[in-house]
N, C-alpha and C positions, 0 to 999 in steps of 0.2 A: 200147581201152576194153572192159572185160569189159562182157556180158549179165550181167543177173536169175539169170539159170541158171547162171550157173559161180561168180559171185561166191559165192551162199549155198548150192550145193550140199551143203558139206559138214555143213551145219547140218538138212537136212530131208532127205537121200537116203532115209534108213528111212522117210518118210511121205509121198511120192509118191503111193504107189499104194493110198494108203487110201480110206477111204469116205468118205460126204457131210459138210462138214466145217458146224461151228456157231461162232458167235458166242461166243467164248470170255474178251473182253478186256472187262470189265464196269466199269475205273476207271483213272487214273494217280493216284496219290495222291501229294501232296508234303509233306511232314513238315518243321518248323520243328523241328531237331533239338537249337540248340543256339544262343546270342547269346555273343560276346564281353563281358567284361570288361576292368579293367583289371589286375585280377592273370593274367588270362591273357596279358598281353602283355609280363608279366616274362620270359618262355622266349624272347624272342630272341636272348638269346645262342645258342644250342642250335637251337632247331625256326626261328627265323625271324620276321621280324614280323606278327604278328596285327593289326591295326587294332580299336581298341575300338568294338566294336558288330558286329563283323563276324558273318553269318547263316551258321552249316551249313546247308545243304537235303538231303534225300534223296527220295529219288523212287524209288519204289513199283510195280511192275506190280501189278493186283489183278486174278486171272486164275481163269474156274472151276475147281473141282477139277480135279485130273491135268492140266488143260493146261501145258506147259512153252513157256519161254522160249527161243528161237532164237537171236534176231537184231534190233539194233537197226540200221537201216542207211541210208543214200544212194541213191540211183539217180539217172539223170538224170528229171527232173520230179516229184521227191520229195525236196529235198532234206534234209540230218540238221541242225540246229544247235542248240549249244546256247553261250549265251553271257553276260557279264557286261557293266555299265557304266564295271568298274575292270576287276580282274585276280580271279584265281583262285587261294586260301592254299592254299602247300605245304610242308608239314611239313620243313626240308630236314634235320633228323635223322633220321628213320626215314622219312618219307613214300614213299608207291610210288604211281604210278597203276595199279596193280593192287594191291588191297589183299590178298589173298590171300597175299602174300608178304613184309607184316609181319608179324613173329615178334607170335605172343600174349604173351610175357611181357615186351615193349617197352609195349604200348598203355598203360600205367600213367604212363609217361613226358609229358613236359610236354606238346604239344600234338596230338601227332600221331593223336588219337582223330577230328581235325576237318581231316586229308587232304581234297581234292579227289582223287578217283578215278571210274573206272568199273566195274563189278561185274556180280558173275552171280549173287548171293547171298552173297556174300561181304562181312562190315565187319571185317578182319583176319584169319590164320591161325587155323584151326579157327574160326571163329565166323561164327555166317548172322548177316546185319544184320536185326534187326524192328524193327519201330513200337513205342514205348517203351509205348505202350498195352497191346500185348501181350506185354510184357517177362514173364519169369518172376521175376524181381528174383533170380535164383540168382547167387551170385559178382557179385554187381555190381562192377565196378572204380575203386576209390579212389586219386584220384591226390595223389602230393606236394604239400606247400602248399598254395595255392591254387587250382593249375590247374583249373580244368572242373567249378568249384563256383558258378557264377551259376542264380539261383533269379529270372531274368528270365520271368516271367507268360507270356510274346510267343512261349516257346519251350516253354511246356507243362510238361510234368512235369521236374525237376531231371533229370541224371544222375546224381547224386547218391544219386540213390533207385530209376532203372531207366536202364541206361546202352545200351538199345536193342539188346545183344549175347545170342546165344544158342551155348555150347558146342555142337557138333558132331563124331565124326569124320570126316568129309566130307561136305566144303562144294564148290559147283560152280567150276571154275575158269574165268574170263573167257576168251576167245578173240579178237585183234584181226587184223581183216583188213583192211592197205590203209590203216591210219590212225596206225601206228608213230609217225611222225614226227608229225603232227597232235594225238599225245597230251599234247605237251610243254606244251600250253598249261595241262594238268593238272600240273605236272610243274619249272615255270618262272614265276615271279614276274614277272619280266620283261618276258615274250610279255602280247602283247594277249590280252584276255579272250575269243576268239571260238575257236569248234572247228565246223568245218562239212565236207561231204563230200556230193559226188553219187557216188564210188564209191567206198563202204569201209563197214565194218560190226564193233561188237563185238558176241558171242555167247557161245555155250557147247554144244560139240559133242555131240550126244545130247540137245541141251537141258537145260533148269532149271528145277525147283519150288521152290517159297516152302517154308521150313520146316513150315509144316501143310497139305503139300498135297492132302491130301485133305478139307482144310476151308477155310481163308477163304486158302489160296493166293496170300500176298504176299510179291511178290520182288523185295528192293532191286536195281538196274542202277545206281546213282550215286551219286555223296555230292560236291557243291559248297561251297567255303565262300569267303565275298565279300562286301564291304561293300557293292556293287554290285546295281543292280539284274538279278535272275535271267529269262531266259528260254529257250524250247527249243520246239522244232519235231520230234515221233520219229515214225518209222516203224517197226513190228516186222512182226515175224514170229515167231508162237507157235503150236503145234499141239497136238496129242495122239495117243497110239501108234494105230495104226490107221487115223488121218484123215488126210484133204487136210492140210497147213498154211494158215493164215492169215492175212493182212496187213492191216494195222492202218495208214492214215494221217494227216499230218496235213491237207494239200487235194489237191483235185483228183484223187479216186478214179477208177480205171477199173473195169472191169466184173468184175473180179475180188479189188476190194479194200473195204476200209469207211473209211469215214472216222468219227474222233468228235474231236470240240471239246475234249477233257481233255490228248489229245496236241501241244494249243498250249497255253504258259504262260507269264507275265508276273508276277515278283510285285510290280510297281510296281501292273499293276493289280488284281491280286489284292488289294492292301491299299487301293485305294480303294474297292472293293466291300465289304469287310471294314469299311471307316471309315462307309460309306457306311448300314450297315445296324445298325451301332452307332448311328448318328445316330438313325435309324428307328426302333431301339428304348429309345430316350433321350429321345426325342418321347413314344410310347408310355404308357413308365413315367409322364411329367410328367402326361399328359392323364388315367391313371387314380387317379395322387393327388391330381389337381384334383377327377376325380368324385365322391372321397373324402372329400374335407377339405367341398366344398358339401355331402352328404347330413346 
């Protein structure tokens, strides 16, 4: 059983012997990227089948400036998981669980824009994945037919109009240690929907910055797609040149780790708290166009 120490060595050697390190992990954000239709599930001949309504998720480190991305990992009393209620959509025409080594000029192609992978910045060759909020809308990608043109409210801004991709010449490349064979679950229809590990970790050697990283420093690590309900358990490890590194969990910190509530997620209950506050302000609006209508 490898230690803590050998497993992620190769990920933080440069920043051992740094200075006193800070609180650098300020969000996970998970982004409703994208809902099936039923013209997306004409490509299975080709990519495979999509289930209608099925959800992309991406998921976000939101990190202070300059701090980089290490290591999402396992240990024993930390464990990684991330999981479905079905299975996990994989492109089987071009799809990679490392997205870095789908060709850009494929991602046009019928579904493969909505791969399950893991990431280090990477949502395809040459391109860092952003929050479509902060899209440049430059080259957005138009795809044949139908594909990847649902204007579903539930998924936020179309692709159609910001398809979350931002050109680069180098982009970070994933690094997996120890979880090779555990990937397949990204990778295989088939395989149950669960990916878990007390020892293995994907990374990015030297680490990894969000495309504006010396501003709001947000960096895709994944992209899920599942009619299923979504949830995950991470542990990182992020630092910056000069410092200690940092560890980030999701329970049962010890004296050298933080724990925060964003690195557990559910989005069955995500959407009852969502339903729940819609309620709330559905009540709200009633009660002040009651106020309204008596004055």
């Amino acid at each position: 059983m490898k230690t803590k120490k050998n497993i992620f060595i190769a990920f933080f050697i440069l920043s051992l012997f740094g200075l006193k390190s800070q609180n650098g992990l300020e969000n996970i954000i998970v982004e409703t990227y994208y809902i099936s239709d039923a013209n997306d599930t004409l490509d299975r001949k080709f990519g495979g089948f999509l289930p209608i309504g099925s959800t992309t998720y991406r998921i976000y480190l939101d990190m202070l400036p300059e701090y980089r991305f290490y290591a999402c990992y396992g240990k024993a009393g930390h464990q990684l998981k991330i999981a479905t209620t079905t299975t996990f959509f994989n492109n089987e025409d071009i799809g990679n669980k490392n997205p870095n080594v789908i060709p850009r000029h494929t991602l046009n192609r019928n579904s493969v824009m909505l791969d399950s992978w893991l990431s280090a910045g990477s949502a395809g060759e040459a391109y860092y994945g952003v929050l479509k909020t902060d899209d440049d809308t430059i080259g957005t990608i138009i795809h044949d037919n139908l594909f990847l043109k649902n204007k579903n409210k539930l998924a936020g801004i179309p692709l159609i109009e910001r398809d979350g991709l931002m050109a680069a010449e180098s982009v970070p490349f994933p690094v997996f240690f120890g979880i090779d064979q555990l990937t397949n679950v990204f990778y295989n229809q088939t395989i149950s929907g669960s990916f878990s590990t007390v020892d293995g970790a994907w990374g990015c050697l030297g680490g990894a910055v969000g495309r504006d990283s010396l501003g709001t420093n947000r960096l895709l690590i994944a992209q899920f797609t599942t009619t299923g309900d979504l949830s995950f358990e991470l542990n990182l490890q992020i630092g910056k040149r000069n410092y200690a590194p940092e560890y980030f969990v999701a329970s049962q910190p010890l004296a050298d780790e933080y724990m925060l509530p964003c690195l557990k997620y559910n989005s069955k209950k995500r959407s009852l708290v969502n339903a729940k506050k819609g309620q709330e302000l559905s009540k709200k609006n009633e009660v002040t166009k009651h106020k309204q209508s008596t004055k």
